[in-house]
N, C-alpha and C positions, 0 to 999 in steps of 0.2 A: 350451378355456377353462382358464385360471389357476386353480389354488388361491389364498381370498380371502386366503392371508398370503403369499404370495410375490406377488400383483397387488398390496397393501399394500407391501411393503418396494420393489419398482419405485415405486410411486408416492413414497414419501421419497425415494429416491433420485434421483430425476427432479425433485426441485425443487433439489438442487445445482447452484452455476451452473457453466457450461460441458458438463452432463448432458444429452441429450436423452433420450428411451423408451429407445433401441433400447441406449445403452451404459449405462443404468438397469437392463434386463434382462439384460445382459450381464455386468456388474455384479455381478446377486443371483444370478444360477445360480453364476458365481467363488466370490462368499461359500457357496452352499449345499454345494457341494464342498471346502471347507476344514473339521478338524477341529476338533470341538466346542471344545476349550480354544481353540483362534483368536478361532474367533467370542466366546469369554468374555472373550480380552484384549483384545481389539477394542470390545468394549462396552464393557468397566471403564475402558480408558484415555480412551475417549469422555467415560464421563460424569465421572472424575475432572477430565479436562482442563475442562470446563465448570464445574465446581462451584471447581476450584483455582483457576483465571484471573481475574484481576482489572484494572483498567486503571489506568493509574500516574497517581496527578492533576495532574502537570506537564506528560508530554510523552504525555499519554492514548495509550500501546502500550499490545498487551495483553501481561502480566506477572505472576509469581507473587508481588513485592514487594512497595510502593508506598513510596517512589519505587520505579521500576526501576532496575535495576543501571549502565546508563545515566546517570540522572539523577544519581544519589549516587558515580558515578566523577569526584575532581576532579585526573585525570591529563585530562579532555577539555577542551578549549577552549569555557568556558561562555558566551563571546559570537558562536561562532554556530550558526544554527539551520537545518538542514535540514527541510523540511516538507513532507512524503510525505504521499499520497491513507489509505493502509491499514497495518497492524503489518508484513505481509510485505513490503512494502515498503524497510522500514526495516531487514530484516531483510540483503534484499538488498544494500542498503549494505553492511550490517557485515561479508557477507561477502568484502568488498572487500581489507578490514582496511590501508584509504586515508584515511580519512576519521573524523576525530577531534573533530567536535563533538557539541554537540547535535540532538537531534528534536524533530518536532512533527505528529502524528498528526492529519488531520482527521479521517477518521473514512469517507472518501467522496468525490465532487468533484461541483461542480454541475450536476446533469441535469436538467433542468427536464420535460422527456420521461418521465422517473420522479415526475416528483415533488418532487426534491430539492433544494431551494435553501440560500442562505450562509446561515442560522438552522439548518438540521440538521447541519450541520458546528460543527470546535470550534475556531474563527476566535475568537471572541469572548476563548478563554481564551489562544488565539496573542497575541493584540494587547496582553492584561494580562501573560504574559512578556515579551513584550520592553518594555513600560513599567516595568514590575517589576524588570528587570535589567539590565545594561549590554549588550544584544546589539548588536553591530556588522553584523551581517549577516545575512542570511535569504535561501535559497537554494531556488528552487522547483524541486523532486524530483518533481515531479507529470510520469504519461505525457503525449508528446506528440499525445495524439489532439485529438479535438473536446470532451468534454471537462475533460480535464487542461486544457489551452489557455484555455477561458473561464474556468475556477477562475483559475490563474495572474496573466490580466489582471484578474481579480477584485480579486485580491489584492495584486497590483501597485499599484492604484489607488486602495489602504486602504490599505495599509503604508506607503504614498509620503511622507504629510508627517511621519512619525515619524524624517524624516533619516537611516535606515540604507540602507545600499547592499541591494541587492538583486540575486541574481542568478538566472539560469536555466542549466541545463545546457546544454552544448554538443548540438548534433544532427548529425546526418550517416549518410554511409557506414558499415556494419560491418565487422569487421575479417575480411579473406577475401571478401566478397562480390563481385558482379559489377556494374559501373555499368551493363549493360546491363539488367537486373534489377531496378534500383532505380525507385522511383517518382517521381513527379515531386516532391512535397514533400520526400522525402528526400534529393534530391541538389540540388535548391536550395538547403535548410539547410545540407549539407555545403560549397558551392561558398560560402556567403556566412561559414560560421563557417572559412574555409580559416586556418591556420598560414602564418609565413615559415619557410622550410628555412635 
């Protein structure tokens, strides 16, 4: 049997998503093996990051500013709008360093299986930017699962008589993989979004 503060720190740590017990435990024996100033910067940045973080009220990322740095760059192209599920998302973009508009954070995408429908997302505040400013486009960044997908048509089907173009990523093949490998959704997407050579 566990000591009740290291069965305590498994169990925090096991409600992180993508954690199950076994890498929880796995986890906190790691931490209890690192020296004590670790574990103190580890904590401090923790709770500073929580306390410092704030969410930007235009394109709700989370960010140290408000606006974020983002929003108040007018080197970006402010008519259009990329609208990602989560912050690291958006994040992922920029590591791109392709792609020169703006964001739009919902905050989540609709699971209805959790709970989550288009009232806890921040749709409402998407729909008054682009009525609010000249957006020419809106481009759905959401994963291609089940559901990204229903979000997307979601949104599709609100944004639609606001007369802006709307687009989706391309899908497909990845770069290096094997078509024998791939699944069936994904090489349908790639065979139907195909290029001319």
């Amino acid at each position: 049997m566990l000591p009740s503060s290291i069965q305590r720190l498994i169990d925090q740590l096991d409600k992180l998503p993508g954690i199950g017990p076994k890498t929880a435990q796995r986890l906190t024996f790691w931490l209890l093996k690192r020296p004590q100033e670790d574990l103190e910067e580890f904590a401090t940045s923790l709770k500073e990051a929580k306390k410092d973080l704030i969410v930007c009220t235009k394109c709700q990322s989370i960010t140290e500013s408000n606006p974020c740095p983002i929003c108040t760059d007018t080197g970006r192209d402010q008519t259009i709008i990329c609208v990602v599920a989560e912050s690291h998302d958006l994040n992922t973009f920029e590591r791109l360093k392709e792609y020169t508009g703006l964001y739009h954070v919902l905050g989540g995408v609709i699971n209805h299986l959790e709970g989550i429908g288009s009232e806890h997302l921040t749709i409402d505040i998407l729909e008054k930017r682009i009525k609010d400013n000249n957006v020419k486009e809106i481009i759905l960044g959401l994963n291609p699962d089940m559901e990204g997908e229903s979000t997307a048509i979601y949104l599709q089907k609100l944004l639609q008589p606001l007369n802006i173009k709307i687009t989706r990523l391309a899908r497909g093949l990845p770069s290096g993989s094997d078509i024998e490998y791939a699944d069936e959704i994904t090489l349908s997407s790639a065979l139907k979004n195909r290029k001319e050579l």
